[in-house]
TIRO-860527 format. One record per residue: x, y, z of N, C-alpha, C, O in turn; residue in one letter. Coordinates in pm, whole numbers, plus 32768, in hexadecimal, padded with zeros to 4 digits. Layout:
REM TIRO-860527
XYZXYZXYZXYZa ...
This chain:
REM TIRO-860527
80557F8B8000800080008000805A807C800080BA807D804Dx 804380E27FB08078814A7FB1804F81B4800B7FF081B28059x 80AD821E7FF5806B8297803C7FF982D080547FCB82E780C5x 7FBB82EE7FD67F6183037F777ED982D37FCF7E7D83128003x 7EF4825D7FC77E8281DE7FC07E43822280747DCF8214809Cx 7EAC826480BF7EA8826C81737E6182BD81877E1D82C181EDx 7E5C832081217E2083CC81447D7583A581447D298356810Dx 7D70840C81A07CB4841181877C8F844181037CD6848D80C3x 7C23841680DE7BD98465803B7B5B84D580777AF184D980B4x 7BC88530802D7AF6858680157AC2857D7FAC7B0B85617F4Cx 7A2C85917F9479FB85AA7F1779C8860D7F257977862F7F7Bx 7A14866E7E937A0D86D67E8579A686D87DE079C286A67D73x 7922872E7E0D78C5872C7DC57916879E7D3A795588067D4Fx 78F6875B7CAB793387907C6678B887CD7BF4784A87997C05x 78BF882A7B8F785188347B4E785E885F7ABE78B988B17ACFx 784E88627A67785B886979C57825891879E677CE89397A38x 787089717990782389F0798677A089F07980775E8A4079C2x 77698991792D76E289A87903768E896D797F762389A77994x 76AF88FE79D6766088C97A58766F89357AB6761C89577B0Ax 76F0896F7A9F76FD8A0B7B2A767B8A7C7B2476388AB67B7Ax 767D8A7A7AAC75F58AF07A6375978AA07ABF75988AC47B35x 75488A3D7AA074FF89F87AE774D989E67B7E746989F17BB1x 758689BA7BD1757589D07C3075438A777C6E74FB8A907CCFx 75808ACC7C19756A8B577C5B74AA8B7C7C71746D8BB87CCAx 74818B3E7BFD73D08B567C1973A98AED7C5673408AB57C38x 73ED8ACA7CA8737C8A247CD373D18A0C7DA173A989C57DFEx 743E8A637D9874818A3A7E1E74428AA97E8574258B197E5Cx 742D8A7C7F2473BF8AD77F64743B8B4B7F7174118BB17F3Cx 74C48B607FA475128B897FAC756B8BDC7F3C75D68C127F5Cx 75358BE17EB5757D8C167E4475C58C5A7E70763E8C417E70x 75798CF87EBC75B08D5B7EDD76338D707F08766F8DD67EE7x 76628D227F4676E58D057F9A77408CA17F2477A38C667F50x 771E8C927E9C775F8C2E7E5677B48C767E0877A48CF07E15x 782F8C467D9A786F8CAA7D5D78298CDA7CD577FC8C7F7C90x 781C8D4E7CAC77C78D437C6377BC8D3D7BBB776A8D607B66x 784F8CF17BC178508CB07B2C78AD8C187B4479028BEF7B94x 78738BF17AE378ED8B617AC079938B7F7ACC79E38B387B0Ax 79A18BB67AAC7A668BEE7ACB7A638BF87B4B7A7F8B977B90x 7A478C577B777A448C867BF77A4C8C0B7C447AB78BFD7C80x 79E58B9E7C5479CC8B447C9C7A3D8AEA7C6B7A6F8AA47CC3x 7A668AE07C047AD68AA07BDF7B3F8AAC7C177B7F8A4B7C3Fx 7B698B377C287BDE8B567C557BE68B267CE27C418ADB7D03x 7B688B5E7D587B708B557DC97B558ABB7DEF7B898AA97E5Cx 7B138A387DBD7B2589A97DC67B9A897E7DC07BB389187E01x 7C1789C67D647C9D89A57D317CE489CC7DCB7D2D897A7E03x 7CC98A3B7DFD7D168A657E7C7CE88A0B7EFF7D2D89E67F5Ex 7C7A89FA7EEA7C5589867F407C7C890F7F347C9488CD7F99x 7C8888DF7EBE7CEF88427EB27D6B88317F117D9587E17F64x 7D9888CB7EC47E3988D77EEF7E4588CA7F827EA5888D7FB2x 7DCE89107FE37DFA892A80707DC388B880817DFB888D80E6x 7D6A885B80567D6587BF80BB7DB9875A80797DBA86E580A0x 7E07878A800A7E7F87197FEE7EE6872580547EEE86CE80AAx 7F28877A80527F7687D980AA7F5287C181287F9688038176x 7EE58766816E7EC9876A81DF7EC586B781DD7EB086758242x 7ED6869181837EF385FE81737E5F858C816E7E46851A8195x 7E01861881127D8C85AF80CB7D97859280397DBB85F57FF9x 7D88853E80047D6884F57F787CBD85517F6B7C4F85517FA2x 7CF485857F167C3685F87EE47C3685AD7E457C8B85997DEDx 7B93858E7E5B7B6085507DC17B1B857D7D887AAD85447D85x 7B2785D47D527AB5861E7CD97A5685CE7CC47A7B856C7C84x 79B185CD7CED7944856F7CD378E885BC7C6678A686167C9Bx 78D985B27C0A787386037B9977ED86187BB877A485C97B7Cx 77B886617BFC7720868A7BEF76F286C17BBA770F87347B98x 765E865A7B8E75FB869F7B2B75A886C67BA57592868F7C11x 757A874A7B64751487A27BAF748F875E7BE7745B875F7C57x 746B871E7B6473DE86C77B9E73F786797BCA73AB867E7C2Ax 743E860A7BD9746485727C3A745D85FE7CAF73F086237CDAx 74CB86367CD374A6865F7D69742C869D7D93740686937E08x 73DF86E77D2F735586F77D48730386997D8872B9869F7DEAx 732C862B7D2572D985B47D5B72F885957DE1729F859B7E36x 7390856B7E0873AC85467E7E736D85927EF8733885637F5Dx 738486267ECE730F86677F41726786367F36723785F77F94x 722C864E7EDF71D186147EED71AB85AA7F54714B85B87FA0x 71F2854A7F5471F184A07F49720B84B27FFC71D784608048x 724D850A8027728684F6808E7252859180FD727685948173x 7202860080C271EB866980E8724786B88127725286D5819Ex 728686D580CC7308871E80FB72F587AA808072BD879F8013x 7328880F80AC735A8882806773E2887B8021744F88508047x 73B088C17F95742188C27F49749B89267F5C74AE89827F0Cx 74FE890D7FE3754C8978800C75E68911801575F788988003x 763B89738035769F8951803B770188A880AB776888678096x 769188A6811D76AC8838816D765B87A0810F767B872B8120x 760987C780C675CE875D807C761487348019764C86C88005x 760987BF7FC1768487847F347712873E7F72773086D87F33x 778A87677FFD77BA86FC800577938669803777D386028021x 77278676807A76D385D9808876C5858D802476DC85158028x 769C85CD7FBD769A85897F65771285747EC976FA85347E63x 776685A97EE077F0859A7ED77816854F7ED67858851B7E7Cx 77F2851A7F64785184887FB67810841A7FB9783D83A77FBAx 776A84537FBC774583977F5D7754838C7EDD7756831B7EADx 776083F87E90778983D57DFC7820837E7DF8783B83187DB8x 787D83D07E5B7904835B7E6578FB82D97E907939827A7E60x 78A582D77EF4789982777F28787881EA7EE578B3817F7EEFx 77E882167E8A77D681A87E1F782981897DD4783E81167DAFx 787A82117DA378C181CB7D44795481947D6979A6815F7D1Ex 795D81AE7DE979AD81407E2A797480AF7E2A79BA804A7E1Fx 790680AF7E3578BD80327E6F78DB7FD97DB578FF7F677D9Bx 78C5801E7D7E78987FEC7CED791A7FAA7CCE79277F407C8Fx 799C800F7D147A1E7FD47CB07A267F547D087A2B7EE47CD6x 7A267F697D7D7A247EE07DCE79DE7E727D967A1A7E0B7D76x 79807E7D7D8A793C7DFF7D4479737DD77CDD799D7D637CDCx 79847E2F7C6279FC7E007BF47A667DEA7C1A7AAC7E157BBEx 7AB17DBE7C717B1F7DAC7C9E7AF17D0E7CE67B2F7CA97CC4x 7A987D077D357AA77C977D547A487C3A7CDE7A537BC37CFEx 7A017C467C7979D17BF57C167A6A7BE87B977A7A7B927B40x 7AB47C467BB27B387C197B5C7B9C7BC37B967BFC7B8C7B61x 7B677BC37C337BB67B4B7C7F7B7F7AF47C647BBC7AA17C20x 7B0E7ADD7C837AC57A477C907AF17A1F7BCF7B1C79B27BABx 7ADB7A897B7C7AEC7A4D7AE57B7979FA7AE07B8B79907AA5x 7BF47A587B407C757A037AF87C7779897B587C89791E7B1Dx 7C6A79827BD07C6A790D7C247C0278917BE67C19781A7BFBx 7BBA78B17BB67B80782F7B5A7BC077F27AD87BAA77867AA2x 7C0878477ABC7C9978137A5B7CCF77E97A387D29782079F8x 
């Protein structure tokens, strides 16, 4: 196991210019958001840096605007800033879960061999 492998992960909610537009009319909190795609770009980038630098592994997770819509929905939560990382980290989470499973169905494939 490497270094790498030791550090805690965050998931850091990431967004296509065009889902940021989105988020800005749909998050209860806009107001307090940056208020373009660069902007938010830039300041997510400075945030990587200070929790790498602090010895976390940060994973860019892609959110679409409506999946997290939904997730509030589903769960009655507001579309604000403590939610979008909630849901961040089950987006990593699954897709942790997912590689795991392909990992152990590529075991079980070569051990039958």
């Amino acid at each position: 196991m490497n270094r790498r492998d030791n550090r805690s992960k965050i998931a850091l909610a990431t967004y296509t210019p065009l889902e940021y537009k989105k988020l800005l009319t749909k998050a209860v909190d806009a107001g307090g958001l940056d208020k373009t795609w660069e902007e938010w770009l830039n300041n997510i980038e400075s945030v990587r840096i200070n929790f790498t630098a602090m010895g976390y592994e940060c994973v860019g997770v892609a959110i679409q605007v409506d999946a997290l819509e939904q997730f509030c929905l589903e769960r009655g939560l507001e579309n604000n800033g403590a939610t979008r990382a909630e849901y961040a980290s089950f987006l990593l989470r699954q897709q942790e879960q997912r590689q795991a499973t392909q990992l152990m169905r590529q075991a079980k494939s070569h051990r039958k061999k």
